[in-house]
C-alpha positions in Angstrom: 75.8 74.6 127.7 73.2 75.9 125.1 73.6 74.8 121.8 74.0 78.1 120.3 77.3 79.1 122.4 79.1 75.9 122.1 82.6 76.3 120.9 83.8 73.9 117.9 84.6 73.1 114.3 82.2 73.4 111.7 82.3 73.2 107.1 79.9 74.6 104.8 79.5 71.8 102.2 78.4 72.2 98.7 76.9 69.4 98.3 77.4 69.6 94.5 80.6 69.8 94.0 81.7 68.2 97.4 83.9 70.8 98.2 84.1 72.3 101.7 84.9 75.8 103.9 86.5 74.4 107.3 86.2 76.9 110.1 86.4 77.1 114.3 84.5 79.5 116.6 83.3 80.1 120.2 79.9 80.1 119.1 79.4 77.8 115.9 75.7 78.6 115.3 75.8 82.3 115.3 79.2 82.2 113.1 77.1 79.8 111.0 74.0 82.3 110.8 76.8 85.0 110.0 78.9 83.6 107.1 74.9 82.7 105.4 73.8 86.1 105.6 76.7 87.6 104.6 76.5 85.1 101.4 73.2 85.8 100.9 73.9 89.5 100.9 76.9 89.0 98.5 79.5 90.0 100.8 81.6 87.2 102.3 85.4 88.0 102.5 86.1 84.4 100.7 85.7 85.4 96.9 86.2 81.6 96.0 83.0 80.4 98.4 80.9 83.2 97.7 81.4 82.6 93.9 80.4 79.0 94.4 77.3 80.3 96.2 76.4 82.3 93.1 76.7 79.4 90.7 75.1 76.8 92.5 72.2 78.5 94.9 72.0 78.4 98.3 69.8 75.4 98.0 72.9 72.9 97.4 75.1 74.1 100.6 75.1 72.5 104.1 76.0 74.6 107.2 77.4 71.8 109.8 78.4 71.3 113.2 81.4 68.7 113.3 82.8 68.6 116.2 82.2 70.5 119.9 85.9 70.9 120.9 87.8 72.9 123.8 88.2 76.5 123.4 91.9 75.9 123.5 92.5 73.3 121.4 90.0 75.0 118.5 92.9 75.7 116.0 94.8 72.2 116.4 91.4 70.7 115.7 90.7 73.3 113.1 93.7 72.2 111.0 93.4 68.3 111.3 89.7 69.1 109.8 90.8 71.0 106.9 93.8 69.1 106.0 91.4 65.8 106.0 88.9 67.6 104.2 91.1 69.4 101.8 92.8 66.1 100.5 89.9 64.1 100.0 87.3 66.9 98.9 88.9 70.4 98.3 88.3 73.3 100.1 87.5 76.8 99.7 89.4 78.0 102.8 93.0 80.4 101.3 95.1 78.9 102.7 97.2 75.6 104.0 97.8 76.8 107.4 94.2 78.2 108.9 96.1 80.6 111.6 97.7 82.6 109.0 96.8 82.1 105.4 99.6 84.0 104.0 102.3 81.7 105.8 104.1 79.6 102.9 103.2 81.8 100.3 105.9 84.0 97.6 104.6 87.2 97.1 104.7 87.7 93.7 106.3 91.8 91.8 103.3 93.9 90.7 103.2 93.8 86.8 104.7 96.9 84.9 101.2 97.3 83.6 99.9 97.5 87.5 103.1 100.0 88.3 102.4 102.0 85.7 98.6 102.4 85.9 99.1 103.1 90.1 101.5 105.8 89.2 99.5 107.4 86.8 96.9 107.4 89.3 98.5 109.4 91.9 99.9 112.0 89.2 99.1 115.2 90.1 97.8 114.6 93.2 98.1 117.7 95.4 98.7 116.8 99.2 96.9 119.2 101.4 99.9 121.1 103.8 100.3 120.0 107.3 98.7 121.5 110.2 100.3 123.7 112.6 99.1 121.2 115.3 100.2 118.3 113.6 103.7 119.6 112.9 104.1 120.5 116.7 103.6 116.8 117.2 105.8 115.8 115.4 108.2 117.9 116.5 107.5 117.2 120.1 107.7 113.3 119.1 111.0 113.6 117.5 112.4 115.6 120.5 111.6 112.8 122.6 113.7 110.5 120.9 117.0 109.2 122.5 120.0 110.5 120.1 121.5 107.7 117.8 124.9 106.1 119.9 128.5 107.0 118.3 128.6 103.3 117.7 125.3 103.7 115.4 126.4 106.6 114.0 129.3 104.8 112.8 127.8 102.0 111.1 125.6 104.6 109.4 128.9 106.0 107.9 130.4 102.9 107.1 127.4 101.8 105.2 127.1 104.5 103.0 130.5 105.8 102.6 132.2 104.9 99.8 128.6 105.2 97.5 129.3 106.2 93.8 125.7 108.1 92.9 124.8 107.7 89.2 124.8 110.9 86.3 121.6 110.1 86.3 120.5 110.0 90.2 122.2 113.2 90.3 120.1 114.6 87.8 116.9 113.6 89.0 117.5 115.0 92.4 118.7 117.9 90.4 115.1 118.1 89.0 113.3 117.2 92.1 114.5 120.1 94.3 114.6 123.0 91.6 112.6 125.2 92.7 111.7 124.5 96.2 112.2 127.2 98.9 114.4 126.5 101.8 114.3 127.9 105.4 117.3 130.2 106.6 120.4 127.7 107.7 121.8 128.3 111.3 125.1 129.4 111.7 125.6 126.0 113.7 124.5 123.8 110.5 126.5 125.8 108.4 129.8 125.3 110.5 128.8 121.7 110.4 128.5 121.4 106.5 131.9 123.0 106.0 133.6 120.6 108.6 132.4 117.4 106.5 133.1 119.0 103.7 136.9 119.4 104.6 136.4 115.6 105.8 136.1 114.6 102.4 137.9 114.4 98.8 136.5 113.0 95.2 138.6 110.1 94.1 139.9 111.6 90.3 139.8 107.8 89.2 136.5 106.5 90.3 134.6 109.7 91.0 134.1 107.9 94.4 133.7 111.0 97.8 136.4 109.6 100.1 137.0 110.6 103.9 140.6 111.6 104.3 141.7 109.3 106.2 140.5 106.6 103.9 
């Protein structure tokens, strides 16, 4: 097999600081000529490694072949390397577990600061109206879709009945829907609204809507 398509394990060692980037491939050389151009151009998708890069100079980092493994037993291989490498050198790989670096890890709220500045940012944004086209979709789409079972309907009831809305909730729906212009209501839809409605009574104590034959 040519050395250029050999599948294995391979680091990129900075020979400075000692520290490592543990990786697999198919093709080791040509995913080694692509994670140096890609530093050289300043746009490898590992911040920590391409910072390195930009301290040290290329001049201090090794690209190496390890180890010419079987194409299906490149990840098994791939963690024994980094977890050897990471505990006696470092690594700049993200992540304890190469197959999914996000495995293990608590994702941490978003800041007021960051929830605030996001909002801000989509204030008074204007979303262009649907298309004709693109509301027959979806139409179409939902139409397709097998009705909801009495059994599913149920737990939907059960799960919300009994919900006290806040003074407050009230009055921001309140605020939300002033104004807006709704489509003629069937004759169907309205029979339908009237028949919950009898279904239901306001508790006088806890202000709680109540089927009747709660």
């Amino acid at each position: 097999m040519a050395e250029s398509v050999r599948p294995g394990i391979y680091q990129i060692h900075n020979r400075f600081t000692g520290m490592r980037y543990v990786g697999q491939s198919g093709r080791v050389r040509r995913r080694l000529a692509t994670h140096r151009l890609k530093l050289t151009r300043g746009a490898h998708g590992n911040d920590h490694l391409q910072a390195s890069w930009n301290r040290h100079g290329p001049e201090v980092f090794a690209f190496e072949f390890l180890a010419v493994i079987e194409p299906g037993l490149l990840t098994v291989f791939e963690q024994r390397a980094f977890d050897v490498m990471h505990h006696k050198y470092g690594c700049y790989n993200h992540g304890p577990f190469l197959d999914n670096a996000m495995r293990g890890k608590k994702l941490l709220p978003f800041p007021e600061e960051r929830r605030q500045n996001m909002g801000a940012a989509h204030t008074g944004i204007k979303r262009l109206p649907f298309s004709v086209e693109w509301r027959r979709n979806m139409s179409a789409a939902q139409k397709r879709r097998a009705p909801a079972s009495a059994e599913t309907r149920r737990k939907i009831g059960n799960a919300h009945r009994g919900k006290m809305v806040s003074e407050e909730t009230r009055r921001k729906l309140s605020e939300a829907g002033r104004g807006r212009k709704h489509g003629p209501c069937s004759e169907e839809r309205r029979g339908k609204l009237r028949k919950a409605s009898r279904l239901r009574h306001r508790d006088s104590i806890t202000g709680r809507y109540l089927h009747r034959d709660s």
